[in-house]
N, C-alpha and C positions, 0 to 999 in steps of 0.2 A: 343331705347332710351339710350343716354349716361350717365354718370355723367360732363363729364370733356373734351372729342371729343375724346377720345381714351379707356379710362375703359368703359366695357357696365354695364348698372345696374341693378344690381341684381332683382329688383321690377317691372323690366319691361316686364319680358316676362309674369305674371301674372296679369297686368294688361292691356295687350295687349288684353289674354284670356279675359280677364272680360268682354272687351269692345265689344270681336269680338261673345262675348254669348249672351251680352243684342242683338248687332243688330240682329243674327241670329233671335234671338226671335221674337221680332218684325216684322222682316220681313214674318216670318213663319205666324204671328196672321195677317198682313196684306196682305199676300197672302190667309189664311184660309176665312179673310172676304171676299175676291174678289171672292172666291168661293161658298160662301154663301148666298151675300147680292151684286153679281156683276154686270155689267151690263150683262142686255137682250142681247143671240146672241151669238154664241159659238165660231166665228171669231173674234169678238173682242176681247168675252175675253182670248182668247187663245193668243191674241197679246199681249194684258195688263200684260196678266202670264208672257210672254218670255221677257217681260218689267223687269219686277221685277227678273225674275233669271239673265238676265244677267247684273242688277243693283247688286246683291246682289254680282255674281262672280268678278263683276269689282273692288267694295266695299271689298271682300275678299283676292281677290288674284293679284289684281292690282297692290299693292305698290313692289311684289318682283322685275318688273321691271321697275319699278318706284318707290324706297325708299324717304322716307321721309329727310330730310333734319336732322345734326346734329345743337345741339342746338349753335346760334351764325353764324350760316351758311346761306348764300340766296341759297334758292330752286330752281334746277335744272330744265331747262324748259321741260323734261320729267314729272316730277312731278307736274310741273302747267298744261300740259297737261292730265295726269290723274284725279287731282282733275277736270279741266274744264269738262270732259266726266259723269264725275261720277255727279256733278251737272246737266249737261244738261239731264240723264237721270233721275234724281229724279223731276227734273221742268215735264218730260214729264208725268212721273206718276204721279205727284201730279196733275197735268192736267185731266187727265184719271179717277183718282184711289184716292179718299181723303184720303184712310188709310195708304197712305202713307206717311202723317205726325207722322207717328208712329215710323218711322224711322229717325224723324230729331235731338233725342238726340245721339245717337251714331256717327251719321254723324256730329256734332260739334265735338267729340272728335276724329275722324281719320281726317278729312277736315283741318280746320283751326289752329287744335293741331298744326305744327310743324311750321307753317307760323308767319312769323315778327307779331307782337302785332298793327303796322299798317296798317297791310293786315287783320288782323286774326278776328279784333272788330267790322270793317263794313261788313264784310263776315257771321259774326253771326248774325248781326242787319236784314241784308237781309234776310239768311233764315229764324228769328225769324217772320220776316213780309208775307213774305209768306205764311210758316203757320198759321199768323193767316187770312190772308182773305181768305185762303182754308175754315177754320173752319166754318166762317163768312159764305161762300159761301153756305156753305151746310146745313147753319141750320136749321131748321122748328120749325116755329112755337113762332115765334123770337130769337133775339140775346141773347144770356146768357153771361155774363158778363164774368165768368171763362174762355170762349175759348176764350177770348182777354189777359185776365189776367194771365190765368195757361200757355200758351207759354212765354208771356211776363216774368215774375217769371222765370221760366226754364231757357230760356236766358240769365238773368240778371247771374243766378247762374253760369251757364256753362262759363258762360265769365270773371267772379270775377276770376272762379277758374283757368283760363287760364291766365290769366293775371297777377295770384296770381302766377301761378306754372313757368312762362315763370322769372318772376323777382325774384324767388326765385333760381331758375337753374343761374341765372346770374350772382347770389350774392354767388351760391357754387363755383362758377368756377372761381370768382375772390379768392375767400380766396382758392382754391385748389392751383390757381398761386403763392400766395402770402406765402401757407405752401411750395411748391415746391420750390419757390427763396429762400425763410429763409432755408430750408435743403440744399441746395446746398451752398450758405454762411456758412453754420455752418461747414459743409462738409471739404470746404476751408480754412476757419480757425481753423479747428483741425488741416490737416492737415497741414496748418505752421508751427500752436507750437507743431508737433511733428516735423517736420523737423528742428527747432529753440531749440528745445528741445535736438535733436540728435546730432547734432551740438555743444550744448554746451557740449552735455558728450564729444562726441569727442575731443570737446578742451580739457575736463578737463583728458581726458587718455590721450592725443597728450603731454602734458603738464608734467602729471605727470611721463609717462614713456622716454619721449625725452630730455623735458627741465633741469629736473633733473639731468638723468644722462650726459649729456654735462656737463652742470655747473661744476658735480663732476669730472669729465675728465680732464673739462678745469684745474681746480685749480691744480690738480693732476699733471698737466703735466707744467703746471706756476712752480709750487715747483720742478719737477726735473729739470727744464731749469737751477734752480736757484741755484738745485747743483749740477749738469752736473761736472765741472770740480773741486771742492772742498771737496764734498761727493759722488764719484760714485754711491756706495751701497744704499747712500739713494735716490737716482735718481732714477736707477734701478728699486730699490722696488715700487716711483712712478709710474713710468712705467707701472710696470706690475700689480699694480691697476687699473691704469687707463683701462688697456687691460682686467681687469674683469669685470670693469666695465660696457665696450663696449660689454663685451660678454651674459652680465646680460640685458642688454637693447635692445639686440640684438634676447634674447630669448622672452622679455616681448612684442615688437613689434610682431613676429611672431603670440606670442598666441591672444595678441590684435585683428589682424587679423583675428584670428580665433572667436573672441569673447567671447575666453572662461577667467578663474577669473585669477588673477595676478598669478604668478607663487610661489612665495612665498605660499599663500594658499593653491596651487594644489600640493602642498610637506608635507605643513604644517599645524599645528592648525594656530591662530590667534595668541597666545601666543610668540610661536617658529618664527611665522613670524616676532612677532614684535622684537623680541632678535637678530635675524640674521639683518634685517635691522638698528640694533642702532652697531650691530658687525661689518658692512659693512660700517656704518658712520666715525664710532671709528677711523678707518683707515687712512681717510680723513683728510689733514689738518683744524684745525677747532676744536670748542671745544669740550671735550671729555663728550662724552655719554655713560649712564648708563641706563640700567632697572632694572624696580621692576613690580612685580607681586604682589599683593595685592586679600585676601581674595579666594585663590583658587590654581590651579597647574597646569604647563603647559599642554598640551594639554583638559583640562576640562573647558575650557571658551567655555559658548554657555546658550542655543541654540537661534544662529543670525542666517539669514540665508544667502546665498555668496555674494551677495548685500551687505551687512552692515560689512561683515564682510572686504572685498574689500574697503569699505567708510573708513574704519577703520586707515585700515593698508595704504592709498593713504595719509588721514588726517596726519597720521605721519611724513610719509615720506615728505610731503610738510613742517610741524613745523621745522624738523631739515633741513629743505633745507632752511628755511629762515633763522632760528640759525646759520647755517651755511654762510650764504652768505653776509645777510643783518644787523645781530645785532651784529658782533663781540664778539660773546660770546666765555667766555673758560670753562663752562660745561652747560651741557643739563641733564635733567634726564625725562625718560618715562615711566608713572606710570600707568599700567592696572589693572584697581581694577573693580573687581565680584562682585554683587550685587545681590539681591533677585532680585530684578524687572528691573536691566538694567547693562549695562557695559561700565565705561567711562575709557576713557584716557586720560591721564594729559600730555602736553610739557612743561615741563618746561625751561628756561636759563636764565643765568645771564648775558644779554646782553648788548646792551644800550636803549634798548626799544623804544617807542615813543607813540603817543598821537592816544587812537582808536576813541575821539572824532572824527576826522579829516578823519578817514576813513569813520566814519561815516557819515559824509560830502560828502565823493565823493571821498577826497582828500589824497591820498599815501604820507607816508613820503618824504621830498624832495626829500632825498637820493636815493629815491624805486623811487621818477619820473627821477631823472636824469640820472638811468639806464632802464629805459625804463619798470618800471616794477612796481609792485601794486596789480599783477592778482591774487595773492596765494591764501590772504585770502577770496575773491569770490568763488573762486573755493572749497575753504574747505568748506565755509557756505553752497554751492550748494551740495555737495556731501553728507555732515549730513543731510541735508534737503529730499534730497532724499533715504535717508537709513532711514526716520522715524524717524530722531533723532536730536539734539541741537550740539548749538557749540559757543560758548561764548569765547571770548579771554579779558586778565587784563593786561595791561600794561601799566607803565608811563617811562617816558624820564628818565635815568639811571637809571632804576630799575627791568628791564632785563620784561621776556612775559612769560603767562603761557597762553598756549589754552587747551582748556578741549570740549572733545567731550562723548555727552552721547546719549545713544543708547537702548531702551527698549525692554525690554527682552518678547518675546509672551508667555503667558499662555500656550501653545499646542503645543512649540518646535518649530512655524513653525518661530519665529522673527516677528520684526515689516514690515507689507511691504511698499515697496516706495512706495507712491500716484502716 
């Protein structure tokens, strides 16, 4: 017996036993009465006996090669062959031997058990009729109303429960399908959003560590074009920014690859990281940035843990890349302030700003659509969002932008973690 046409069920080899104990039983009480109460004549009944053992052995050991059918399945014409043998010799003993309706409840549940509920209802009705005009046949002294009634009753029962158990098995096997398709859907769409997931981090390191340092290159190397022949020295010096720059983004790709944390944090606290990166800014044409440290001292800022601390120093680097590119500002200031319970950072510039209704919209400043670009501040939102933490940007049209990222601090040193 299955659950489902492939799991077998646990319930079934003990009530296989159950089934194959009541018959043995029976069969034993209706072989002890044919030795008792049998016919006259020790050839017959010695034919009657080999009757019933090799009913019982057919009845026991029959289905191994001849199995019964799993549930939802049409029976094998082996198996209708068996069942037809095992009938034809219970017709002959009931013929013979009337105790042998002693055997007809167990023979409902190996016979007709695994057979279509169209086969299985008139196969019970027949042998229910049989035994009773066996009963009928044999009775003295007139009919007693129970041997019509007590088979009938038995029947009805054996058949409810057959019919009850075959529609119930139907009804596991459709919701087994139905739990089996919904896991494999859910399955599937995990794994999207985690490959849509992965993907956007991807973009958001492709971005932060490529897009960036071009941009800085480019401008970098726009300003020495621009004094190539009037400024050597200050050419030069672009130059060979630009050429740190490429060698900074060149080591940041590497470890990318490797998946390990920004390089900046693999040297440094968060602190230090974020000084060196607003030092590396400074340099850049573009306006001039400051740090402050608020509420504590470099390297004691924590405990984040490299995730956030990564969100951190990315978030940064992305504010002054738009300071830098987009808002025309001529100062920036970077403000990491320590906290009991979290640790935010302030972008400040005094730029031209613009309107974050409109981002709020959908919609990038013109300027940001007409260079093909818009994507920062998703990316910074994404990145806070995934480090556990907020990111709120204030800004109106000439009144320059301040983004602020806050980041909560774990009770237990471990940080907050990404969802």
């Amino acid at each position: 017996m299955e659950r489902d046409g492939t799991e077998p069920d646990p319930d079934a080899r003990w009530l296989t036993a159950a089934v194959r104990t009541a018959f043995v039983l029976l069969l034993g009480g209706a072989v002890a009465r044919l030795l008792t109460h049998g016919l006259s004549g020790g050839a017959r009944t010695a034919g009657v006996l080999a009757l019933f053992l090799a009913f019982g052995a057919l009845c026991l050991f029959g289905q191994v090669r001849a199995p019964a059918p799993r549930p939802g399945e049409r029976p094998a014409v082996r198996h209708l062959l068996w069942l037809g043998a095992v009938l034809a010799l219970w017709l002959a003993l009931l013929a013979l031997e009337p105790s042998a309706t002693w055997c007809t409840m167990p023979l409902l549940f190996t016979g007709p058990h695994r057979l279509p509920v169209r086969l299985a209802v008139p196969l019970a009705a027949v042998l229910v009729v049989l035994v009773v005009v066996t009963e009928v046949r044999i009775a003295e002294g007139g009919v007693n109303p129970n041997l019509v009634i007590a088979p009938v009753a038995v029947g009805i029962v054996a058949t409810a429960v057959l019919v009850h158990s075959r529609r119930l098995t139907a009804r596991q096997r459709v919701l087994i399908d139905d739990l089996v398709r919904a896991r494999d859907e859910l399955a599937a769409t995990e794994r999207r959003a985690g490959v849509l997931a992965e993907r956007q981090r991807l973009s958001a390191d492709i971005h932060d560590i490529l897009a960036q340092s071009l941009s800085s290159q480019q401008m970098l190397l726009q300003a020495a074009r621009r004094h190539w022949h009037t400024a050597p020295d200050t050419a030069y010096g672009h130059v060979r920014d630009a050429a740190a720059s490429a060698d900074r983004a060149l080591a940041e790709v590497r470890r990318f690859v490797r998946d390990l944390a920004p390089l900046d944090l693999a040297e440094n606290s968060l602190a230090q990281a974020l000084r060196d990166a607003v030092g590396r800014d400074g340099g850049a044409p573009g306006p001039a940035v400051e740090f402050r440290l608020d509420n504590g001292a470099p390297g004691a800022v924590g405990p984040l843990p490299g995730p956030a601390e990564a969100a951190v120093l990315r978030v940064t680097q992305q504010a002054l890349a738009n300071a830098r590119e987009h808002a025309a500002a001529g100062r920036a200031v970077v403000t990491l302030t320590c906290l009991e319970d979290r640790i935010t950072v302030d972008i400040a510039d005094d730029g031209r700003g613009f309107d974050p209704r409109a981002l709020g919209r959908g919609r990038p400043p013109r300027s940001d659509r007409a260079a093909g670009r818009g994507h920062g501040l998703a990316l910074m939102r994404m990145r806070a969002r995934q480090a556990g933490g907020t990111l709120t940007v204030e800004s109106a049209p000439g009144e320059g932008t301040v983004v602020t990222m806050s980041v909560p601090l774990a009770a237990d040193g471990a940080g907050a973690g990404a969802p």
